[in-house]
N, C-alpha and C positions, 0 to 999 in steps of 0.2 A: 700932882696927878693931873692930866689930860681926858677932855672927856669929846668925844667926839662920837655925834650922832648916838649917843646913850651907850657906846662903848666907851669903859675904863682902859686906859693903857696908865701904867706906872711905869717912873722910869729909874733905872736903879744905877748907881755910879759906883763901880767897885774902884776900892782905893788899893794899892800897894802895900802890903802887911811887910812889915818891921823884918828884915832879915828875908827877904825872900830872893837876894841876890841881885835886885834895880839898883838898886842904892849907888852903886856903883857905876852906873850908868851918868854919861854925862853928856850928849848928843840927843838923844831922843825925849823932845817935847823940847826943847830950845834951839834957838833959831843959831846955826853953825855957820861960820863962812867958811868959803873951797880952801880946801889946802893946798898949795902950791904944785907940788908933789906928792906920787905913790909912796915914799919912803917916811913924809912928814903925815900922810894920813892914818889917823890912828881908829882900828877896828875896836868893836867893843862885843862882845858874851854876852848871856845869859844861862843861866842852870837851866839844863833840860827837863822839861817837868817828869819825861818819861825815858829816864836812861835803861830800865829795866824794856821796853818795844825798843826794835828796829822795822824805822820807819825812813822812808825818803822824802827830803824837805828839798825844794826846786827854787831858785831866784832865775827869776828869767829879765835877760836887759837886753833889747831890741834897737837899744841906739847906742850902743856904746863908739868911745871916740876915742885915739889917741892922734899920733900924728908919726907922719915917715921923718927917720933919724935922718933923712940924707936932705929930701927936700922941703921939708915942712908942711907939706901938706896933709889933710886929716885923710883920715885912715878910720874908716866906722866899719863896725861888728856887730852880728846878734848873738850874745853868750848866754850860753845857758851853763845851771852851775847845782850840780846836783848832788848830796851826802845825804851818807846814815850819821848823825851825830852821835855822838857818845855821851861824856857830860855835859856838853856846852852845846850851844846854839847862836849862830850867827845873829845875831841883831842889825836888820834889816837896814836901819837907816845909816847905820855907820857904812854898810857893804857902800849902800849908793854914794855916796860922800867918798867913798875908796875908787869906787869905780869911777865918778866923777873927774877925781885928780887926774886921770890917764889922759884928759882932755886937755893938756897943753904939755904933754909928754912925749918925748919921741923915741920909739922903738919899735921893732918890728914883730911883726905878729905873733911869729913864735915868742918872742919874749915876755909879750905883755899876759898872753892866754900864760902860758908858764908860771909865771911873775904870782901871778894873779893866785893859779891854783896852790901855788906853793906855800903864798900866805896864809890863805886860807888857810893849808895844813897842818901850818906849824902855828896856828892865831888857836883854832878850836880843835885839834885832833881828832877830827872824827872815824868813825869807822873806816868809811868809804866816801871817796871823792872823786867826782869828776868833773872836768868841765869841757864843755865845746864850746871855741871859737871858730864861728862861720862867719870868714872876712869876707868884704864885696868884693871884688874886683880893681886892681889897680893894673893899669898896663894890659887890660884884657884879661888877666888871672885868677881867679878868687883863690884862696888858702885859705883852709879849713885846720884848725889845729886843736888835738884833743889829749889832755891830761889826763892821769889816772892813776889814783893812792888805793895801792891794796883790791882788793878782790871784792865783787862787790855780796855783802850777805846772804847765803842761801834764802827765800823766801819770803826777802825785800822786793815788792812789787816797784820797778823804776819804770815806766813807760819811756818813750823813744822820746829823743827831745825834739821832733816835729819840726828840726829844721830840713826843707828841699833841698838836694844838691843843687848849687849854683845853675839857674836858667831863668834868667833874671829875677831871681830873687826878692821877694821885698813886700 
């Protein structure tokens, strides 16, 4: 217990109860190095606490990186990546580890936004998925590229993913 200025604060540490589907978790809370590549990084689940609500869960990644297949140079995105889950739930720090790999990878934009949602939907099947890739500009052009599994739920509140069309962006 902490006591500060004759105020009590307790601090309480909840631990992971037996069977609650962590367990199988092996990334998060240990220190990972980069995986090579998109195809050797491996995503990891969670059981949705609330498969019975449809809700929209948001990963937003403002630096994303790959690289152009022809000249090697990077190629950065801001994705946004938005689902109703079903049973499962993306686990945060695997996505970033996932999306990390893309950083010495080379393809092009459409592939990688593609690539990216596809996994996603065959990793956790959720309801509804979407993702936008709003690419910078290369050669004067940005390309914006947007994925989309299924319809998205009557009466799932999704707000706009708040990216500008391309006017220097950033």
């Amino acid at each position: 217990m902490l006591r500060l200025r004759n105020i009590q604060f307790r601090t309480f540490v909840s631990s992971p109860k037996k069977n609650d589907g962590y367990e199988q978790l092996t990334q998060l809370g240990r220190k990972i190095g980069l995986s090579g590549s998109p195809d050797e990084a491996e995503l990891e689940k969670v059981p949705n606490q609330h498969p019975d609500s449809e809700y929209c869960a948001r990963f937003t990644c403002p630096e994303f990186t790959s690289l152009c297949p022809v000249t090697g140079q990077p190629d950065f995105a801001h994705l946004v990546i938005d689902y109703v889950p079903s049973k499962w739930l993306l686990e945060s720090k695997s996505l970033k580890l996932y999306l990390h790999s893309f950083r010495n990878h080379g393809d092009f934009h459409e592939a990688c936004t593609v690539a990216i949602g596809k996994r996603i939907e065959d990793f956790v099947k959720p309801k509804w998925l979407r993702i936008g890739g709003y690419w910078y500009p290369r050669g004067g052009i940005p390309i914006d590229v947007f994925f989309q599994v299924g319809a998205k739920p009557k009466g799932v509140w999704v707000p706009d993913q708040g990216v500008p069309p391309y006017r220097g962006r950033g």
